[in-house]
C-alpha positions in Angstrom: -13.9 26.4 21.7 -13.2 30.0 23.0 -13.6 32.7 20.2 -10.3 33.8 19.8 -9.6 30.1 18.9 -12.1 30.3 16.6 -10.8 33.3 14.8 -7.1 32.1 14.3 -8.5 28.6 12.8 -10.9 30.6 10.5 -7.9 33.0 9.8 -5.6 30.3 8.7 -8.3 27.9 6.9 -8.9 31.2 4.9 -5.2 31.6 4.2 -4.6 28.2 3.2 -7.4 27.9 0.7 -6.3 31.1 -1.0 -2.8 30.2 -1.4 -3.8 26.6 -2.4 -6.2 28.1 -5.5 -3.8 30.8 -6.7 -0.7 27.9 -6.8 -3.7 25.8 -8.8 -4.3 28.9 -11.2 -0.4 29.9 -11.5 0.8 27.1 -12.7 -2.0 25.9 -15.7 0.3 26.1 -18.9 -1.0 28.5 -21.0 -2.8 27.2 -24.3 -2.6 27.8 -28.1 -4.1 27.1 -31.1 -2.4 24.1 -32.8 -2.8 23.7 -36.4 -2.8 20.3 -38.1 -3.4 18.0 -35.1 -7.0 18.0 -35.2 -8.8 15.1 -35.6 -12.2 14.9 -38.3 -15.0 16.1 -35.9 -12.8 17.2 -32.8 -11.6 20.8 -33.9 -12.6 23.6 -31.3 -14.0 26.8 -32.8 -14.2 28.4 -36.6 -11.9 27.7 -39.6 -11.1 26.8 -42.8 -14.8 27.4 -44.8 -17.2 26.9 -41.1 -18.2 28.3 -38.2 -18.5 26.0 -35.5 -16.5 23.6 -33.7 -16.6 19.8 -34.2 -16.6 20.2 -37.9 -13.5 19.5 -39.2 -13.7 16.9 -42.1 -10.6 15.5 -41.8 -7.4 14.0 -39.3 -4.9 16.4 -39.4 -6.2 19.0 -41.4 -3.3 22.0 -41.4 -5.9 24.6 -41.8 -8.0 23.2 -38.6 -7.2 23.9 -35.0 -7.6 22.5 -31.3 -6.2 24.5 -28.0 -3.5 22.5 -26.1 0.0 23.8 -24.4 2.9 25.3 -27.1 4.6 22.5 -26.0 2.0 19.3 -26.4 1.1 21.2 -29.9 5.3 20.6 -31.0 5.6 17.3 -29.9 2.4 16.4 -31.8 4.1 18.1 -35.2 1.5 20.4 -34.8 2.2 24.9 -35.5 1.0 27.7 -33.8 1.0 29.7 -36.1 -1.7 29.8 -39.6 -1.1 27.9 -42.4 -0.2 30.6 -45.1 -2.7 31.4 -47.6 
């Protein structure tokens, strides 16, 4: 293979796997936290009297949170927003 061959096939391998990753990256929903869908033992992060995550003590708990998409978090009955306290 001559060089200048060598050069357009890197060129466009390059070009390809950049466009390929950013398409990837673009198009990831973005993700909340959802309040009351939670299950005992599967919350992610601090809340409601601890400090860690995996330590919810109940399903469902409305003052314990998980990230997922705005959308999955509605369709679950779940709220992005705090409970009030």
């Amino acid at each position: 293979m001559n060089l200048k061959k060598l050069a357009i096939a890197t060129a466009v391998g390059s070009f390809l796997a950049a466009g390929s990753m950013s398409a990837t990256a673009g198009d990831a929903p973005s993700k909340d936290k959802c309040y009351g869908v939670a299950k005992a033992g599967k919350n992610d992060c601090a809340g409601n009297g601890h400090s860690c995550a995996g330590q919810a003590k109940k399903d469902n708990d409305p003052n314990e949170w998980v990230h997922m998409p705005k959308a999955d978090c509605e369709k679950m009955g779940g709220k992005t927003e705090a409970p009030k306290k």
